[in-house]
C-alpha positions in Angstrom: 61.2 53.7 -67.2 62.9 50.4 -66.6 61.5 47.7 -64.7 63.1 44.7 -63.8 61.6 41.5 -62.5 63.0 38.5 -61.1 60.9 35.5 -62.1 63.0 33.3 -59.4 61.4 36.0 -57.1 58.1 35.5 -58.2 58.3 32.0 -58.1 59.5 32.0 -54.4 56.8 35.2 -53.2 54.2 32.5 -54.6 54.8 29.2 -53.1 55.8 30.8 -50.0 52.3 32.3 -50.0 50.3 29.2 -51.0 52.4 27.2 -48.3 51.6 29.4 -45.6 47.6 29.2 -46.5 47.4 25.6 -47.1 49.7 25.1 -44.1 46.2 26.4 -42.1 43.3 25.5 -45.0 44.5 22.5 -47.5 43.8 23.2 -51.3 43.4 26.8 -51.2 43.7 28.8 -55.0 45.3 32.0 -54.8 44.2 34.2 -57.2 46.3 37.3 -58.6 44.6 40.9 -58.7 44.7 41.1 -62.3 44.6 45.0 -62.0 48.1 45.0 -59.9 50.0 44.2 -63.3 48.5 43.2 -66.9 52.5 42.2 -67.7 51.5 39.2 -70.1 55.1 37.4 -69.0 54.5 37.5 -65.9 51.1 36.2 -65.7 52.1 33.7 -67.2 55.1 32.9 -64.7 51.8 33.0 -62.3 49.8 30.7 -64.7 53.0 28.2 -64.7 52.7 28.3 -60.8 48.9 27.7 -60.8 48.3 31.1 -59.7 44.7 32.2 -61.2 42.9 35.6 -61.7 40.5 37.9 -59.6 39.5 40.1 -62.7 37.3 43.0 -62.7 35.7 43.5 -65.8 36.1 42.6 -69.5 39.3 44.2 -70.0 41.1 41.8 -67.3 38.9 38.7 -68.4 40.0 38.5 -71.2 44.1 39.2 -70.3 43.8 36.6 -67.9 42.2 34.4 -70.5 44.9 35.5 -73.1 47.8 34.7 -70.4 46.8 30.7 -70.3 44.8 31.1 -66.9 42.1 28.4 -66.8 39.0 29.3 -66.7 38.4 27.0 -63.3 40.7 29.5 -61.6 39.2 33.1 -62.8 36.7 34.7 -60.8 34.9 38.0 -62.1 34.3 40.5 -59.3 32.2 44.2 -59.1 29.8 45.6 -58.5 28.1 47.0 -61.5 29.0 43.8 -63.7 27.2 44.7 -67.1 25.4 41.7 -69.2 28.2 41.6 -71.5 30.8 41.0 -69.0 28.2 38.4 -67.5 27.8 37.0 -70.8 32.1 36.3 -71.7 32.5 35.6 -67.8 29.3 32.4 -68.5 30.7 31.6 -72.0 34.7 31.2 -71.0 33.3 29.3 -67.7 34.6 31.2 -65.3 33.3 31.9 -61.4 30.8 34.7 -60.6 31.1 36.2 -57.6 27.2 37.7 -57.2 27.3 41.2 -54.9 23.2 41.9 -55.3 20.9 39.0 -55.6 19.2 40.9 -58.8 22.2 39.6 -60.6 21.0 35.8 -59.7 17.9 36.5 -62.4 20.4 37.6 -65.3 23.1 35.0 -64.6 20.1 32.4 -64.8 18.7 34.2 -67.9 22.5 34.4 -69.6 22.9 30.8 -68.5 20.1 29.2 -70.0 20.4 31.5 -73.2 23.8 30.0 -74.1 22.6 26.5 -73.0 25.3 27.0 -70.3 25.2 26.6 -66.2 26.8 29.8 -64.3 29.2 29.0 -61.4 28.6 31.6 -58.8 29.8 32.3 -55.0 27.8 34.9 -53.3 29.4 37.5 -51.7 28.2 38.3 -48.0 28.9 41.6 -46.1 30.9 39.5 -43.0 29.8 42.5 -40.3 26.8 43.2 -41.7 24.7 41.5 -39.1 27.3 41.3 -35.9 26.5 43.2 -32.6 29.6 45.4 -32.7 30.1 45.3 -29.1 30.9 41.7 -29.3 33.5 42.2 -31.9 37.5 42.4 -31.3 37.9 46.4 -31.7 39.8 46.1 -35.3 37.2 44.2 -36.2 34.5 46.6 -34.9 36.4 49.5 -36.5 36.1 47.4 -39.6 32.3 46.9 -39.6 31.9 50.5 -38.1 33.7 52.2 -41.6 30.9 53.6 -43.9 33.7 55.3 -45.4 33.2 53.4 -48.9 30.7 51.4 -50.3 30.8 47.1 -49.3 29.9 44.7 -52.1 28.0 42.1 -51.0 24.6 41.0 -49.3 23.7 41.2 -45.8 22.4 37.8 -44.0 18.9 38.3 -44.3 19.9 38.9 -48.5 21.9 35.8 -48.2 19.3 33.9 -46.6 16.5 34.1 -49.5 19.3 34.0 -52.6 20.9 31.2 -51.3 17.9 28.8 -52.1 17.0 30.9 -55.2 20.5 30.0 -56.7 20.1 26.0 -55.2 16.5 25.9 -57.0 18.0 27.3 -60.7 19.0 24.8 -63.0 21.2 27.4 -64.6 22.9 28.3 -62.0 26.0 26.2 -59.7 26.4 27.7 -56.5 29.8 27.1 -55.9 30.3 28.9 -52.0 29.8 32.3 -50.4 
């Protein structure tokens, strides 16, 4: 196969897209799916443009570290994040995104092991605690779907890790 990309093109998509968020919400980081292409020329077209990385697992940490992306701009997502992806996501400095508040003990545990404070977000189930019937109907339909499983922790979740990461001096929460 043959593919042909047009970095122009890329260039364009990309700072059309980050005008038309920070047009609404000033400073926003867009972050590229590194699972959508692990093309090491054009990440780096996306590094150039200040584009950084969603990355899922050790594979795409360390592509996205590899392309130039800097660690301030990488954020490690999933699920079933293993202590060794924990452990190169603390050590390169890169942004945690916690799904279960188990993970805050392990972070913290990582953390202070490599004399090294953890940036984390939380990640909260938006719907999780809404009345249905007082959503718009997409948005009902959304919260409704069982169909798969949401990462994430409901409000009540949210409510006792959020002081448990403020209270760990090995951990930085960074937003939710």
């Amino acid at each position: 196969p043959l593919y042909v990309t047009s970095e122009a093109r890329i260039r364009a998509n990309v700072r059309q897209l980050r005008q038309a968020f920070e047009s609404r919400w000033p400073g926003v980081t867009l972050l590229f799916a590194t699972k959508a292409n692990a093309n090491l020329a054009i990440r780096r077209v996306l590094v150039e443009e200040g584009v950084g990385g969603d990355c899922f697992g050790l594979g795409e940490l360390a592509l996205s570290l590899r392309a130039g992306v800097p660690p301030e701009l990488i954020v490690i997502n999933g699920s079933n994040k293993q202590p060794a992806e924990l452990r190169a996501a603390v050590e390169a400095g890169v942004m945690i995104n916690v799904d279960d508040r188990s993970e805050l003990e392990t972070i913290a545990r990582i953390a202070e092991q490599l004399g090294r404070p953890a940036d984390i977000c939380l990640r909260v189930l938006p719907f999780s605690y809404a009345d249905p019937a007082a959503l718009e109907p997409e948005l009902a339909a959304i919260a409704a779907d069982r169909s798969h499983d949401k990462w994430g922790m409901d409000r009540e979740t949210i409510l006792e890790a959020v002081p448990e990461a403020l209270d760990s001096a090995w951990l930085r929460l960074r937003g939710l």
